[in-house]
C-alpha positions as CSV (number, residue, x, y, z in Angstrom):
1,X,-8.7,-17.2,-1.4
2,X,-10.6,-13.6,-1.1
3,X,-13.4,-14.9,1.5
4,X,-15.1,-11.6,1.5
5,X,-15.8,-11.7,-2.2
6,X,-16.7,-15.7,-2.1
7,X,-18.3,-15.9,1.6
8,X,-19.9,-19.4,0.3
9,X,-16.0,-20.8,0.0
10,X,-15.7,-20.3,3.4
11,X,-18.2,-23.2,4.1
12,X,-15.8,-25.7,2.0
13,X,-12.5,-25.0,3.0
14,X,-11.3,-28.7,2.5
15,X,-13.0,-28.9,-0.9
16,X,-10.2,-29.3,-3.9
17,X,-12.0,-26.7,-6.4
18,X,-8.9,-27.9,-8.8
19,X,-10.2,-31.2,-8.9
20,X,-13.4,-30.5,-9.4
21,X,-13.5,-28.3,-12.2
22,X,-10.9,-31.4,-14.3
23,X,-14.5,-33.4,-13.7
24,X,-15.9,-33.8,-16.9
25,X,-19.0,-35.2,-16.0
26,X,-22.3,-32.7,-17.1
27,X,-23.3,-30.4,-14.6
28,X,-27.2,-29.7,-14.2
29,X,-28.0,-26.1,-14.1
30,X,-31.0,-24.2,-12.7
31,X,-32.7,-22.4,-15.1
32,X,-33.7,-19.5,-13.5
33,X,-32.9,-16.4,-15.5
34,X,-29.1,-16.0,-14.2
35,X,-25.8,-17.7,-15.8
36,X,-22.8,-17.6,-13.9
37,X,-19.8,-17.8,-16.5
38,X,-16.9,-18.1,-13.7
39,X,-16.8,-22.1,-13.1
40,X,-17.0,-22.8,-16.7
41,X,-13.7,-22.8,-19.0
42,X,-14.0,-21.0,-22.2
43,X,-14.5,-23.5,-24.9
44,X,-18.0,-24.7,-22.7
45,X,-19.4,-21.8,-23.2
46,X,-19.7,-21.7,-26.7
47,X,-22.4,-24.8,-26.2
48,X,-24.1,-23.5,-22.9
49,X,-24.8,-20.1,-23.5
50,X,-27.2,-21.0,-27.0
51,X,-28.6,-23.9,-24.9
52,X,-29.3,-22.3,-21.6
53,X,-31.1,-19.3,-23.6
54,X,-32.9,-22.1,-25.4
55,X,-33.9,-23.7,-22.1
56,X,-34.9,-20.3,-20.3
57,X,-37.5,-19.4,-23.7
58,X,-39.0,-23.0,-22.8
59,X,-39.8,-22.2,-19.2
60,X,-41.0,-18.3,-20.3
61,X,-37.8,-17.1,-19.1
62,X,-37.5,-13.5,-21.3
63,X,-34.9,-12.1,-19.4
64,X,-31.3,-13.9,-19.1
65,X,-28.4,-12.0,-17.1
66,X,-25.7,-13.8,-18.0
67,X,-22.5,-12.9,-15.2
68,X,-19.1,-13.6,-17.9
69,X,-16.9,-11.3,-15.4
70,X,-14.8,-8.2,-15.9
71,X,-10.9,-9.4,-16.6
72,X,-9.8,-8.4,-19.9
73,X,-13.2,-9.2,-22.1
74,X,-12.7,-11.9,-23.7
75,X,-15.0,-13.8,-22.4
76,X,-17.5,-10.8,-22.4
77,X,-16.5,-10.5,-26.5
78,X,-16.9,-14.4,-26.9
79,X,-20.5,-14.0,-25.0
80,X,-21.7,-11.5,-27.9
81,X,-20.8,-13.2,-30.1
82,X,-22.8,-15.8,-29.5
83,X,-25.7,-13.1,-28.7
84,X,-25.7,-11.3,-31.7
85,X,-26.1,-14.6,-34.1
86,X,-28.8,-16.0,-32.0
87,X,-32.2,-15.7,-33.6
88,X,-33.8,-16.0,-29.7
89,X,-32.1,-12.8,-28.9
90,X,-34.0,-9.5,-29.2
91,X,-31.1,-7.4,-27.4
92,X,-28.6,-7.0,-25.2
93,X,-26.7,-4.8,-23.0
94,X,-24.3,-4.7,-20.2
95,X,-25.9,-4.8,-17.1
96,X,-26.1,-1.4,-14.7
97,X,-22.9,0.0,-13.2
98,X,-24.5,-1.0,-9.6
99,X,-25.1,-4.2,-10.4
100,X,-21.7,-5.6,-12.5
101,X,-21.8,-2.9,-14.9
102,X,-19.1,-4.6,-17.6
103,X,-19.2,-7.9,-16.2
104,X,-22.7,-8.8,-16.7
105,X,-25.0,-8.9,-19.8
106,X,-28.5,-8.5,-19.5
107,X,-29.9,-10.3,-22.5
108,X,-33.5,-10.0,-23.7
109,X,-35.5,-13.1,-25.3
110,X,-38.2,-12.4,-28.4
111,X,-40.4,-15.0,-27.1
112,X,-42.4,-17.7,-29.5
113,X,-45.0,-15.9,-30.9
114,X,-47.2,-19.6,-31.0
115,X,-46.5,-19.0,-26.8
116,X,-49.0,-16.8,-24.7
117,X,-47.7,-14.5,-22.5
118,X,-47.4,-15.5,-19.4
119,X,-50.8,-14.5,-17.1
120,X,-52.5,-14.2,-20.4
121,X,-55.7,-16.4,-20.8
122,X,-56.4,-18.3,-24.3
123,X,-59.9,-17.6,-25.5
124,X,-61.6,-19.2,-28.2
125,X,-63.1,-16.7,-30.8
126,X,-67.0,-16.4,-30.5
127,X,-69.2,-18.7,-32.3
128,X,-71.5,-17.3,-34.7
C-alpha cells in the first residue's frame, strides 16, 4: 500500500478494505459537490452517478467534480456516457491538468428554472 498517495490508510492499517468493499449494504454519501469513483466497482456507478447529480440539483449544488481516476478510461468513457444523456447536465469537461487533469470531470448542472438562485430574493410583483 502507497501511504504517500493514501496518507488516511495509514490511520487503519488493521482494517480489511477487501472485506469491506464485498459489503453490500448502501453506503450514505455526502453530497457536497465531489464524487469519488475509486471505492465503487463499475456496474454501481451506472445508478450513482444519475442519482448523486439528482441529489446535488436538490441541495443547489450546480457544480459536480466527479474523481473516476486515470487507468485506462473506461471508467472515465462509462462516466460520459452517463453525462451526455442526462437532461440535468449542461456540460462537462475534464478537470484542469493541476488538479487531476484526465482523471476528474468537472460537470456543470442547468439548474430548475421553477428554483431561485441561490442569494436571490423572491419578490412579489407590485400591486396595482
Amino acid at each position: 500500500m502507497r501511504y504517500d498517495l493514501y496518507p488516511e490508510m495509514r490511520l487503519l492499517p488493521t482494517l480489511n478494505w477487501s472485506i469491506l468493499m464485498a459489503m453490500d449494504e448502501p453506503v450514505e454519501l455526502p453530497i457536497d459537490g465531489v464524487l469519488d469513483l475509486h471505492t465503487f466497482r463499475p456496474k454501481e456507478v451506472k445508478d450513482l452517478v444519475p442519482d448523486y447529480l439528482e441529489e446535488c440539483l436538490k441541495r443547489g449544488i450546480y457544480q459536480v467534480r466527479i474523481i473516476h481516476g486515470k487507468g485506462i478510461g473506461a471508467m472515465r468513457e462509462t462516466v460520459h456516457k452517463l453525462l451526455t444523456g442526462n437532461p440535468a447536465v449542461k456540460s462537462f469537461t475534464l478537470d484542469h491538468p493541476q488538479y487531476g487533469g484526465w482523471g476528474a470531470t468537472i460537470v456543470y448542472l442547468d439548474p430548475p428554472r421553477s428554483a431561485p438562485l441561490p442569494g436571490a430574493e423572491i419578490r412579489e410583483p407590485p400591486k396595482s
